[in-house]
C-alpha positions as CSV (number, residue, x, y, z in Angstrom):
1,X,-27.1,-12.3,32.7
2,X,-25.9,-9.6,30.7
3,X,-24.1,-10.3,27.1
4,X,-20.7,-8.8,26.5
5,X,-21.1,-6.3,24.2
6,X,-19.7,-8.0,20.6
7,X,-18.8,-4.7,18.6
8,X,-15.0,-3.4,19.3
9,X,-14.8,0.3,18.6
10,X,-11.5,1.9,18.4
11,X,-10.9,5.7,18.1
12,X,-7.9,7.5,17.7
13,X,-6.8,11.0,19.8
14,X,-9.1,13.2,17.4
15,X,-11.4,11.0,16.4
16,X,-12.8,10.3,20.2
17,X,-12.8,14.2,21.0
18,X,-14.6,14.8,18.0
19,X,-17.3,11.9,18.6
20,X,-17.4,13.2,22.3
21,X,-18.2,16.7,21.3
22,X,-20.9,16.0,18.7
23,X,-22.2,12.3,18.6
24,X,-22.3,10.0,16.0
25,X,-23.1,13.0,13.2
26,X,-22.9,11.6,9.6
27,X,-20.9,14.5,8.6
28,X,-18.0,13.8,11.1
29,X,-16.8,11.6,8.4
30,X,-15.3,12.3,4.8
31,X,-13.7,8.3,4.1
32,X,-15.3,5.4,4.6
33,X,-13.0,2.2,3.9
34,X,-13.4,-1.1,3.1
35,X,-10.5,-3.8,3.2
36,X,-10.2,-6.9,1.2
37,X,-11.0,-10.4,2.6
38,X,-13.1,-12.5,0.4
39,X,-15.7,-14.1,2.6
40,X,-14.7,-12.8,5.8
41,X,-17.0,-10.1,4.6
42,X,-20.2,-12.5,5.4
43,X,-20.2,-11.1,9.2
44,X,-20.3,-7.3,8.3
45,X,-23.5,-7.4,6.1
46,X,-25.9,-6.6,8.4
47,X,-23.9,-3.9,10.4
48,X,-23.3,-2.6,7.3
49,X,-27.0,-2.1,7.0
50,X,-27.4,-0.6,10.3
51,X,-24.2,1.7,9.2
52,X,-26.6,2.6,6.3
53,X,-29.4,3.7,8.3
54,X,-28.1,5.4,10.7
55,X,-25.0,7.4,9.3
56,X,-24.8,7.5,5.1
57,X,-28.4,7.9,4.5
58,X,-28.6,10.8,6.9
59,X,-25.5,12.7,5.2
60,X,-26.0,16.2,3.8
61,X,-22.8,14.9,0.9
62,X,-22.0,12.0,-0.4
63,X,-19.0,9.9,1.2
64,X,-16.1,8.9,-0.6
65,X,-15.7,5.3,0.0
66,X,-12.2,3.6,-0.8
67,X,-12.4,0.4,-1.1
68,X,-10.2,-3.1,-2.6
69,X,-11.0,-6.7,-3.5
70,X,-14.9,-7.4,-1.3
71,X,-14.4,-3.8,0.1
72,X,-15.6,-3.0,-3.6
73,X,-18.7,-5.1,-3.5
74,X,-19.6,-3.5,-0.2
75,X,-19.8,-0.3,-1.6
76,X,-21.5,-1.1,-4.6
77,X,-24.4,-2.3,-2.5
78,X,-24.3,1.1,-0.3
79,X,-24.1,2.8,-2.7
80,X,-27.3,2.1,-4.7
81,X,-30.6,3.6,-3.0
82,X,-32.0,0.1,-1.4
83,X,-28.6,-0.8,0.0
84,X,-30.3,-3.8,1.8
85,X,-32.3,-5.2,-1.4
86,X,-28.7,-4.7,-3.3
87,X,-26.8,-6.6,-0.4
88,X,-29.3,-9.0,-0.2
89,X,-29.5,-10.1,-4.0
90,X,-25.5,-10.7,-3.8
91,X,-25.7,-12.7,-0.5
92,X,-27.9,-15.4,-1.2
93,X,-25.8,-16.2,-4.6
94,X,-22.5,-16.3,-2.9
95,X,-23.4,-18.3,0.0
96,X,-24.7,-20.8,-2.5
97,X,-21.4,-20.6,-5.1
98,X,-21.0,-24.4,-6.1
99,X,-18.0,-25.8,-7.8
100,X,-16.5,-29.0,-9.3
101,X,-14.0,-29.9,-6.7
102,X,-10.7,-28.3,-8.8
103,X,-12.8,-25.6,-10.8
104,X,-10.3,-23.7,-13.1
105,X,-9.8,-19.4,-12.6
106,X,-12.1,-19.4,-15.9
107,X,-15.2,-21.4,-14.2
108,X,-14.7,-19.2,-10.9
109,X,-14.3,-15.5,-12.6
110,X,-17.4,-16.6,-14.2
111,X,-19.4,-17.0,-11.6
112,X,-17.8,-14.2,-9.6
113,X,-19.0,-12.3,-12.7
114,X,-22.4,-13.6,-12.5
115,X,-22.9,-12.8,-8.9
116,X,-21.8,-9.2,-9.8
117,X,-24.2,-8.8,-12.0
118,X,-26.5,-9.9,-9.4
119,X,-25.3,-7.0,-7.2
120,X,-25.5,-4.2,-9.9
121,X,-28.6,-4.8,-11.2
122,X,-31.1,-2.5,-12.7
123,X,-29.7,0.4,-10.5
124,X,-26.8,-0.4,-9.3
125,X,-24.4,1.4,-12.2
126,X,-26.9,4.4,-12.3
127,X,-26.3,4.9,-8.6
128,X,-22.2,4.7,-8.6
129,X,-22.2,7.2,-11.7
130,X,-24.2,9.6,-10.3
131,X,-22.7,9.5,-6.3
132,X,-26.0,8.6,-5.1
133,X,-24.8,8.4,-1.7
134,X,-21.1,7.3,-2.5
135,X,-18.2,8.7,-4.3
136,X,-16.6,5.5,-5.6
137,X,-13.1,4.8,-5.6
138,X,-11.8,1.0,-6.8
139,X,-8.1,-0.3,-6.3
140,X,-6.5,-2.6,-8.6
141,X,-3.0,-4.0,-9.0
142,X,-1.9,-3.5,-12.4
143,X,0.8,-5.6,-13.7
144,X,2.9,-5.8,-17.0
145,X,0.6,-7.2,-19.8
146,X,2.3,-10.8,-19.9
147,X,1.6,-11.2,-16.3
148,X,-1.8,-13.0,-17.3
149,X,-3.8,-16.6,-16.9
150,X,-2.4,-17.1,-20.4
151,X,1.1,-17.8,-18.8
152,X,0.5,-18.9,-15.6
153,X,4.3,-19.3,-14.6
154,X,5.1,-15.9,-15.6
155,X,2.1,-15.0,-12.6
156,X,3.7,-17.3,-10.3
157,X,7.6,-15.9,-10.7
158,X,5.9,-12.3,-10.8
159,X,4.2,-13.0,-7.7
160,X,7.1,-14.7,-5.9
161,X,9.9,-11.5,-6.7
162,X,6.7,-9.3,-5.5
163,X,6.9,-11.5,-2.2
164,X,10.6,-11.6,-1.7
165,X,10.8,-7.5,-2.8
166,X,8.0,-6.9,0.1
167,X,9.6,-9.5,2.4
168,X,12.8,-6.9,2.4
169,X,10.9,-3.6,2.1
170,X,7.3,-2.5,1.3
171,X,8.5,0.0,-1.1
172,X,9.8,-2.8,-3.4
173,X,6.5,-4.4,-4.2
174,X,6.2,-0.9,-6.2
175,X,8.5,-2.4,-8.8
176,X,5.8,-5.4,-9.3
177,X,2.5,-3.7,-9.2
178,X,0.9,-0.2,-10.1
179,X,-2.0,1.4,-7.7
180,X,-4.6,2.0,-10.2
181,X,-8.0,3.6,-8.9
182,X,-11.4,3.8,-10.6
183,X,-12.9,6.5,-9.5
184,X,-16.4,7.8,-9.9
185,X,-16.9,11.8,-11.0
186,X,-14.3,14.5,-10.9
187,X,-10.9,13.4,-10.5
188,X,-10.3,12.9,-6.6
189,X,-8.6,15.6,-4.8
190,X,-9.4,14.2,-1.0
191,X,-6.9,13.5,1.2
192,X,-7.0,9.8,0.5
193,X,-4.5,7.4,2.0
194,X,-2.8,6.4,-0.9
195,X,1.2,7.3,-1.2
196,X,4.0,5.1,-3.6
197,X,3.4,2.8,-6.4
198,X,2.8,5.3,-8.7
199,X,-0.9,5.3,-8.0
200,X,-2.9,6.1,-11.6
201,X,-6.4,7.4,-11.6
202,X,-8.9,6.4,-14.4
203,X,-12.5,7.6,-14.8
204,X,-15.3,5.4,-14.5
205,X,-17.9,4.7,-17.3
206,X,-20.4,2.4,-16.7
207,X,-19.6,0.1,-18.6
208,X,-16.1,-0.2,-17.1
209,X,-17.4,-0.6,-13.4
210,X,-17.8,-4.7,-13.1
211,X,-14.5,-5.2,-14.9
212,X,-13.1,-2.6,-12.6
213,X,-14.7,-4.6,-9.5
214,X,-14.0,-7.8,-10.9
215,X,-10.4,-7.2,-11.7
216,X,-10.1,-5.7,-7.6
217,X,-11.0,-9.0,-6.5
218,X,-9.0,-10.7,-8.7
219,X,-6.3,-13.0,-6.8
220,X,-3.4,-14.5,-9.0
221,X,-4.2,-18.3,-9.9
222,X,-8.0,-17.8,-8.3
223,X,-9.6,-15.7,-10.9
224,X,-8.5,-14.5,-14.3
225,X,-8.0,-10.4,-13.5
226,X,-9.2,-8.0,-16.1
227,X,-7.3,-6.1,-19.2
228,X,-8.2,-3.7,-21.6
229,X,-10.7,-2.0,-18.6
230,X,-11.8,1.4,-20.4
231,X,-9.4,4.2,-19.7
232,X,-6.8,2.4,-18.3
233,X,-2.9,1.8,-18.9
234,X,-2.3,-1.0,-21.0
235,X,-1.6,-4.2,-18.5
236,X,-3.2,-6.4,-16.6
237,X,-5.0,-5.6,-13.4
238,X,-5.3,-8.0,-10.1
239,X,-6.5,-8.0,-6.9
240,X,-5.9,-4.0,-5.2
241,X,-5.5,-6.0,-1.9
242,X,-2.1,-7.1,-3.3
243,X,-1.2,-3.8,-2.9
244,X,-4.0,-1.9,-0.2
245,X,-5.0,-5.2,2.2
246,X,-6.1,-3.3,4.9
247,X,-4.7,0.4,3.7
248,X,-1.6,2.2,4.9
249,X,-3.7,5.1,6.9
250,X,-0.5,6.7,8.4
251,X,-0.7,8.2,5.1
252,X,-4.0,10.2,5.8
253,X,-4.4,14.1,6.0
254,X,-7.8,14.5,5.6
255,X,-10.1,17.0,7.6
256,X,-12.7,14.6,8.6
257,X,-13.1,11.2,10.2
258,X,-12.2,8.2,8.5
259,X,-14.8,5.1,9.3
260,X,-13.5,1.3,8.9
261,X,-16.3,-0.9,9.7
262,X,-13.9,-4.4,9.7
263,X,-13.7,-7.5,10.6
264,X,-10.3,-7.9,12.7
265,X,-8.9,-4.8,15.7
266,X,-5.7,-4.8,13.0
267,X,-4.7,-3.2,10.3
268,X,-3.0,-4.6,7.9
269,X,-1.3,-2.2,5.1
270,X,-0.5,-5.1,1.9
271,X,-1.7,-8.6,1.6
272,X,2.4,-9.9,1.6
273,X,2.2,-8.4,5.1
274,X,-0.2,-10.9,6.9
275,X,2.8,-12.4,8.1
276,X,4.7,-9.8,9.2
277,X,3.5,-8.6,12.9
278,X,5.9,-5.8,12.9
279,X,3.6,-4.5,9.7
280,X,0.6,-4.2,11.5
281,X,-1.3,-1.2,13.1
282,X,-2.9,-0.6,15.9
283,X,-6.2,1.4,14.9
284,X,-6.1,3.4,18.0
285,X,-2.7,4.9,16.4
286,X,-4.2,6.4,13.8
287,X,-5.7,9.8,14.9
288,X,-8.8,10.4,12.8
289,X,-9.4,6.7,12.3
290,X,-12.7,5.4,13.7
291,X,-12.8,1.4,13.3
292,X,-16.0,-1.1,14.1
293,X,-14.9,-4.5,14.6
294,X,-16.9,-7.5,16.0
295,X,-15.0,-8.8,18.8
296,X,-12.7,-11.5,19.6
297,X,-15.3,-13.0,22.1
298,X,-18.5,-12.6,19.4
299,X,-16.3,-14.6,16.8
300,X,-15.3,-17.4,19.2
301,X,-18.8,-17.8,19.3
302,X,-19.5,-18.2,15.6
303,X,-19.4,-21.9,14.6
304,X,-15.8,-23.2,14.2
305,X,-14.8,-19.9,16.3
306,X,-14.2,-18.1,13.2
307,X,-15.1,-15.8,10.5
308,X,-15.5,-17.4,7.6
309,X,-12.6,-17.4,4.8
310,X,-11.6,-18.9,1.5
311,X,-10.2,-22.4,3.4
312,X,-13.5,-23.0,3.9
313,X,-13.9,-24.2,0.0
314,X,-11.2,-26.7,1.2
315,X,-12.2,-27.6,4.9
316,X,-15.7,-28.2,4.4
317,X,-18.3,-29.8,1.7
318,X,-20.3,-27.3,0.1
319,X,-23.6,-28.1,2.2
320,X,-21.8,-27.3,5.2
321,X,-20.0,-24.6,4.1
322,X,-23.0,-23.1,3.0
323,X,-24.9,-23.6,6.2
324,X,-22.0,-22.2,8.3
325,X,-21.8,-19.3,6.0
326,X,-25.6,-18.4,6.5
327,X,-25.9,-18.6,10.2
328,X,-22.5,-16.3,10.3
329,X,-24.8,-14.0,7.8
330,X,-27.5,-14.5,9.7
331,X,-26.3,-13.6,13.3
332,X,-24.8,-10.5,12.0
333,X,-28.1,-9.2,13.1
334,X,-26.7,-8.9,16.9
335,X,-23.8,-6.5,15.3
336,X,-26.1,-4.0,13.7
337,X,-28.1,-4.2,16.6
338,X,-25.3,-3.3,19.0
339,X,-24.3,-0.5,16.8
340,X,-27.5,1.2,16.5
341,X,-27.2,0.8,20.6
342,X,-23.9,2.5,20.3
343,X,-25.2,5.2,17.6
344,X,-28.4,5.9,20.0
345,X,-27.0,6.0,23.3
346,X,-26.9,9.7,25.0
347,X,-23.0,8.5,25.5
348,X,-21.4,8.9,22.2
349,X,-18.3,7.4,23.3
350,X,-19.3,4.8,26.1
351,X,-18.3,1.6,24.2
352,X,-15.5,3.8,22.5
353,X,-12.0,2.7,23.0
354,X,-9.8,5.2,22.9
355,X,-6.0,5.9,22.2
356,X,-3.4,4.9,25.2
């Protein structure tokens, strides 16, 4: 009996026409995107190998890759010339994270540092100065300087008008939190989705790319965020999901395709949105978009019919957790082999869904 096929691929109006007219060609694309999410990041690892192969290692350019919170880690494993070896030194650490069972934002933005530097490595800072294959661009939320794990109330009430301002208007959370992106090379003139919040732009130095990756994954009252990053305003910077969850891609001109290898058919714009269904997007909306998912039927199948996600800390002990988190890793293998099915078939566009 034939499997169902456990990759959704969306495609807006241009997007499809293009892919019909000339295959999966590398070059199609100028944005690649990657969304924040913490662990749920596990079941794209090894589709984001097979991405690898098949599309940014056979570019003529590199790609500029946007990317907040894990969306940061993932590119800074792409980006390095053995992607896999790079991915693979980060994933074996952070399935096996242990902590005391209330660990403080200190003890966890250590070891959030650690595995980091597990990531980089020898080759890994090299390779996002010089745009081996990547042009990298890292979102942060910058706050006022007294919004910091030194007064953790003043985080809380900060967080808590930036949630009532967004519950009202997106617009609002603009008078909380400051889009600033580290960016490798030139300052960026693509057609990025980014509009509002005042969005800064700060050069990268290399020694200024872990706290810049750090501080992107950097969740109130979980980890301690970063200040004093080289370059940057004065402040302190948080988590860019806060501000890009998913990414607002209305907002995108560009000339080429945008690709959004994720791990959900929605999209999301800011992390206060999760709750707000009238927020989110439907991918086939957005006309140059091109979004690889795993299905809804693939993930019932995963143990506990889910991706995995930060509750797990709290739902299971770490052995289990652990276990659960490898075999999700692990059977990501039938994702990149479905893509490179997709990315080989003589039919561009037959597992393609396209706009209504």
């Amino acid at each position: 009996m034939t499997q169902p096929f456990p990759l959704d691929i969306y495609a807006g109006p241009t997007a499809f026409k293009r892919l019909q007219e000339r295959g999966w060609d590398s070059n199609l694309f100028d944005l690649l995107l990657g969304a924040s999410g913490g662990p749920k990041w596990l079941v794209l690892c090894q589709l984001d190998m097979a991405l690898n192969e098949t599309l940014l290692e056979k570019r003529s350019r590199p790609l500029t890759a946007l990317g907040s919170s894990i969306g940061c880690w993932r590119h800074a494993y792409l980006a390095q010339p053995d992607a896999a070896a790079a991915m693979q030194a980060f994933l074996d650490p952070y399935i096996h994270q242990t902590y005391d069972k209330k660990p403080t934002t200190a003890e966890i933005s250590q070891v959030t540092r650690d595995m980091l530097s597990d990531l980089l490595g020898q080759q890994g800072k090299q390779a996002i100065m010089e745009e081996y294959k990547l042009k990298t661009r890292i979102v942060t939320a910058r706050a006022p300087a007294i919004v910091n794990p030194k007064h953790p109330v003043r985080v809380g009430r900060h967080m808590l008008a930036a949630a009532m301002g967004n519950a009202l208007s997106r617009g609002r959370l603009q008078k909380h939190f400051q889009r600033v992106v580290f960016h490798s090379g030139d300052t960026p003139i693509e057609a990025l989705p980014l509009t509002g919040f005042d969005t800064h732009w700060v050069p990268l130095i290399e020694d200024a790319i872990a706290p810049a990756i750090h501080a992107s994954s950097s969740i109130p009252a979980v980890l301690v965020g970063e200040s004093a990053i080289h370059g940057a305003p004065q402040g302190h910077y948080w988590d860019g999901g806060i501000i890009d969850y998913h990414f607002d891609l209305r907002d995108y001109h560009g000339d080429g395709l945008v690709l959004y290898p994720h791990f959900t058919n929605q999209i999301t714009p800011g992390w206060f949105d999760k709750m707000r269904k009238a927020r989110k997007l439907d991918p086939r909306s957005i006309d140059k978009l091109v979004l690889v998912a795993p299905s809804q039927r693939y993930i019932s199948k995963l143990p506990h019919s889910k991706i995995p996600d930060r509750s797990d800390f709290r739902r299971f002990d770490q052995p289990m957790r652990q276990r659960y988190w490898k075999t999700v890793a692990e059977r990501g293998e039938m994702l990149a082999d479905a893509w490179l099915r997709v990315a080989n078939d003589p039919n561009p566009v037959r597992y393609v869904e396209r706009s209504l």
